[in-house]
Structures are given as structure tokens and as C-alpha cells.
C-alpha positions as CSV (number, residue, x, y, z in Angstrom):
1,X,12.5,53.5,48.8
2,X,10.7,50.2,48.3
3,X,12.5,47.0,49.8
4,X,11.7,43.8,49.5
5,X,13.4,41.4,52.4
6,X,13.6,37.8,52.4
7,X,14.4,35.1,54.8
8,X,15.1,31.7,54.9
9,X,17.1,30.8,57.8
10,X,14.6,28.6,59.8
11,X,11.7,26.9,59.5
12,X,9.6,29.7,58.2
13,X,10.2,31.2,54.3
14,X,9.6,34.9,54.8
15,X,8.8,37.8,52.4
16,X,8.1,41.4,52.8
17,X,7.3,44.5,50.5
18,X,7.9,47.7,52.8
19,X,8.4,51.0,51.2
20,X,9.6,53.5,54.2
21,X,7.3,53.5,57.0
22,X,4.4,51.5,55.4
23,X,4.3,47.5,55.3
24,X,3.4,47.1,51.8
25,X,2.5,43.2,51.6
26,X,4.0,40.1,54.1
27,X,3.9,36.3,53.2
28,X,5.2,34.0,56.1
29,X,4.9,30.4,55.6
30,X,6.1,28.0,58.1
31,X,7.6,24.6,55.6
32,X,10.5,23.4,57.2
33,X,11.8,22.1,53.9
34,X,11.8,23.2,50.5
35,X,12.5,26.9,50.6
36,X,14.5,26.9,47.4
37,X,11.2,25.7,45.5
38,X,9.5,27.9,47.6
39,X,10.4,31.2,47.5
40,X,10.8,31.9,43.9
41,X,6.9,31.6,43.9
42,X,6.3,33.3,47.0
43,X,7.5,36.5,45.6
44,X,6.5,36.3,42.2
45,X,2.7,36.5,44.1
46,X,3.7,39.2,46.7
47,X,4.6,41.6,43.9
48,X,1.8,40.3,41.7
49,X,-0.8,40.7,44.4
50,X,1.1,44.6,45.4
51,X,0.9,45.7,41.5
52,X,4.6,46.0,41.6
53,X,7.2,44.1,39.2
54,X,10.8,43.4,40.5
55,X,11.9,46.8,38.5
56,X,9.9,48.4,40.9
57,X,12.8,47.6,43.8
58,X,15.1,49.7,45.4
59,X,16.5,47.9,47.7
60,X,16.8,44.1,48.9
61,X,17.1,42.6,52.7
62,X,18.0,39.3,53.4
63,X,18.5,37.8,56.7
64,X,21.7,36.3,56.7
65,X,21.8,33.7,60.0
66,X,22.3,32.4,62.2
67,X,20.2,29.6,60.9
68,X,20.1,26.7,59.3
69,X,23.3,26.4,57.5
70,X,21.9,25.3,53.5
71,X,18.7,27.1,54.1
72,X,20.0,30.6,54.8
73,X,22.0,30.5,51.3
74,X,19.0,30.2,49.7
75,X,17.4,33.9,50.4
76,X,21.1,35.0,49.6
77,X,21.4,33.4,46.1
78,X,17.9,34.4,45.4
79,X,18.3,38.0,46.3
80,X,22.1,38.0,44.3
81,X,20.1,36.3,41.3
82,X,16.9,38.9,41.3
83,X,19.2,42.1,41.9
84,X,22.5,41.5,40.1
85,X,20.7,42.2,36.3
86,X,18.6,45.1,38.0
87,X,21.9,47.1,39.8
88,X,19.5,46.6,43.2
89,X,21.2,47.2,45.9
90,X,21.4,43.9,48.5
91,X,21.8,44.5,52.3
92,X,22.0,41.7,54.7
93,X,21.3,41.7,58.7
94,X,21.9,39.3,61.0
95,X,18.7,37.6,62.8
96,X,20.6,38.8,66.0
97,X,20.4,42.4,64.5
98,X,16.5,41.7,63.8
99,X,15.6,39.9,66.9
100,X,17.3,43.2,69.0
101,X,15.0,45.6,66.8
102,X,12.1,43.6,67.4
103,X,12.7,43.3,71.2
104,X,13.8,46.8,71.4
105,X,11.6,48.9,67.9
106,X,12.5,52.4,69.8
107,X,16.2,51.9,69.8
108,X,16.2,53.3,73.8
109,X,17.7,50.2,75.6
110,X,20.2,47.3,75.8
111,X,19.8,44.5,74.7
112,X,21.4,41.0,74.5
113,X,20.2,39.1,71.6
114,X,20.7,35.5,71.2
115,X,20.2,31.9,69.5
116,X,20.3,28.5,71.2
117,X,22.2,26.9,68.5
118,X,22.5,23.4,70.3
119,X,25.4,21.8,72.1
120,X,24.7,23.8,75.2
121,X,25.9,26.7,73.6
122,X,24.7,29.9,72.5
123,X,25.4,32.7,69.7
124,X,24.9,36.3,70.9
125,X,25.6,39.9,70.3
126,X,25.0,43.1,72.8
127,X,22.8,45.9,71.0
128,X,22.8,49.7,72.7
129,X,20.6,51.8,71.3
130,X,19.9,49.9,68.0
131,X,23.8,49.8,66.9
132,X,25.5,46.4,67.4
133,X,28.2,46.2,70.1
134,X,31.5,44.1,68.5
135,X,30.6,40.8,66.8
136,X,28.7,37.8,67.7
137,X,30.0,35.4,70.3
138,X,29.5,31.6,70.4
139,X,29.8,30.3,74.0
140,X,28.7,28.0,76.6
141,X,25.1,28.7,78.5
142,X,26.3,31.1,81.6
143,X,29.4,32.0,80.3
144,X,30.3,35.3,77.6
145,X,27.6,37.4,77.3
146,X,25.3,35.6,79.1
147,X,27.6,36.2,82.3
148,X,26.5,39.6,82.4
149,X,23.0,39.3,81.8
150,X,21.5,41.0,84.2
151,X,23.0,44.8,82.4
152,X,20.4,44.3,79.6
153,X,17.5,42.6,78.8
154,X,17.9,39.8,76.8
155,X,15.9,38.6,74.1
156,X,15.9,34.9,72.5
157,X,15.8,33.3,68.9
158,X,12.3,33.6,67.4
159,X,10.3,34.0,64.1
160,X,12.1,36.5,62.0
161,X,9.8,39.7,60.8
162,X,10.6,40.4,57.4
163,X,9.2,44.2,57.6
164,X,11.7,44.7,60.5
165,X,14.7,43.4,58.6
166,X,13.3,45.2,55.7
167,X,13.4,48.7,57.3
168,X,16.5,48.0,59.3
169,X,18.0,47.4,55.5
170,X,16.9,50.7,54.5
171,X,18.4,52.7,57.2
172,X,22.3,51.7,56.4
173,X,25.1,52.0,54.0
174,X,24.9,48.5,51.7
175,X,28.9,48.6,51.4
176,X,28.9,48.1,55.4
177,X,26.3,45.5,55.3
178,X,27.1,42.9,52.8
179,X,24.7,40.1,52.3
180,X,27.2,37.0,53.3
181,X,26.1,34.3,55.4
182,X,26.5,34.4,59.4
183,X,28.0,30.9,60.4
184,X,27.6,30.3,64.0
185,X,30.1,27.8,63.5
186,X,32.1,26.0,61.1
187,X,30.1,23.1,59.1
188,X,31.2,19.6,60.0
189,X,31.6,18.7,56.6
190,X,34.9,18.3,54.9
191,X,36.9,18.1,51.8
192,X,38.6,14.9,51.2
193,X,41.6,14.6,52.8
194,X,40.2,16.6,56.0
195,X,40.7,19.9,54.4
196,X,38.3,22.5,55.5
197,X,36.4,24.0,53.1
198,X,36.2,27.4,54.8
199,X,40.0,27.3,54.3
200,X,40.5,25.5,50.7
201,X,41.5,27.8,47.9
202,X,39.8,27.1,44.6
């Protein structure tokens, strides 16, 4: 299977070309801004540069937050946009999911992966064992999952490695990993009159 797994959701853009155990190509650039002009090009040269075309793809990761709340949409449309005319299949994981792997790569321990996401408060999720443990909790420093620290080790936000999330992609069911973005909370924008947009019905 050859995946190709993208991420957008901080400061780096992120691609990788991994087909099952072997890390075909990785391009990481660090921009800040502009991932939506970005990316496009980024991959266009990663296959180029592998001798592959996009028909050559099996499979496509995307990371799907937390992060930065427009910039983690843009992996997500772009891997919907390159896969939907191909019938690829497109999986998303969590940073949280890829930060545990990465802290833990045999799978043997505990781990309590988090992200500062500002406002003294912090968005984590227990792994045992590679397999996630409930769903992601946003809470104040000390309290929640951090109150029990000490059961795991715990393992904070960081640069996202595309081959991980690409091999974590390969090894579950798409239908149980859908590629939506992972809000760590609510946007502060609303509709006019108030209205959430989380909530409004179109």
C-alpha cells in the first residue's frame, strides 16, 4: 500500500510518501502562513521527485488537529479534492494519536498525549498500547488527565511526522477514521445574530 499523508495543522506544511514499512520521500517545511498555496506544489514535487503520479496512491493520511483552526482544513480539502476522482481512500488521525506513536513507536506503554492550546488549558487523550483511551479532553493545567500524571508518561505537542501518521493510516479501518477536523474548542466567531455556526443548519 502506498500512502501519502499530509499535514497542515501548525506552523510546518508536511508531506510524506510511505509505502508499508519503507519511507518513500518526506518534505517538511516550516512557513507559518500560506499552506493553501503551499501544498498543492509540495506534492506535485514529492511524487515527481519519487516517479510516482497521484494514480499511484492507495491510501491518504491527513492529520486532522488539534491545530490551527483554518490551517488544518487545508490538508483536509486538499486530500478530499486529490482522492474523491481517484476512489482513494482518506483516513484521518489526530496529532494526539501521532504525538503518542511517536513518543511511544513499539505500542508497549501508556501514554498521555497533549497540546497547550493556550488559556492555561490543555487538550489531551490517554493512549495504552497504541489504541486511544475515550476521547480527547480539554481542561485546566493540573486538573483531568493531567491529575493523574504520574500513571503514564506524558508526551507534549510537537512537530508532526508525516511517515508516522502515514503508517498509523495504513493500519486502520477508514470508515472508523474519518478525516474531519479535531476542534479543541469551539471558534469564537459567529453568525450574525450570535448564532453558532457549529449549530446553524444550512
Amino acid at each position: 500500500m502506498l500512502c501519502l499523508a499530509l499535514d497542515t495543522t501548525g506552523p510546518a506544511c508536511s508531506a510524506a510518501l510511505v509505502r508499508g514499512d519503507l519511507t518513500v520521500a518526506v518534505n517538511m517545511a516550516v512557513i507559518h502562513r500560506g499552506h493553501a498555496e503551499y501544498l498543492g506544489p509540495q506534492v506535485q514535487t514529492l511524487l515527481r521527485d519519487a516517479g510516482l503520479t497521484a494514480k499511484d496512491l492507495n491510501r491518504i493520511a491527513v492529520c486532522t488537529g488539534p491545530g490551527s483552526f483554518t490551517g488544518l482544513r487545508v490538508a483536509l480539502a486538499f486530500a478530499k479534492g486529490l482522492a474523491l476522482p481517484r476512489s482513494i481512500d482518506v483516513v484521518g488521525i489526530s496529532a494526539l494519536q501521532v504525538w503518542a506513536a511517536m513518543a511511544d513507536p513499539d505500542s508497549g506503554g501508556t501514554v498521555l498525549s497533549s497540546a497547550d492550546v493556550r488559556r492555561g488549558e490543555f487538550f489531551s487523550q490517554r493512549f495504552v498500547t497504541g489504541q486511544p483511551q475515550g476521547t480527547p479532553v480539554l481542561h485546566k493545567a493540573g486538573e483531568g488527565a493531567h491529575a493523574d500524571i504520574k500513571t503514564g508518561s506524558a508526551f507534549d505537542a510537537g512537530d508532526i511526522d508525516p511517515a508516522v501518521l502515514a503508517r498509523l493510516a495504513m493500519a486502520v479501518d477508514p470508515e472508523l477514521y474519518p478525516a474531519r477536523p479535531l476542534y479543541h474548542r469551539p471558534p469564537d466567531a459567529k453568525l450574525p445574530g450570535g448564532i453558532d455556526p457549529f449549530s446553524a443548519r444550512v
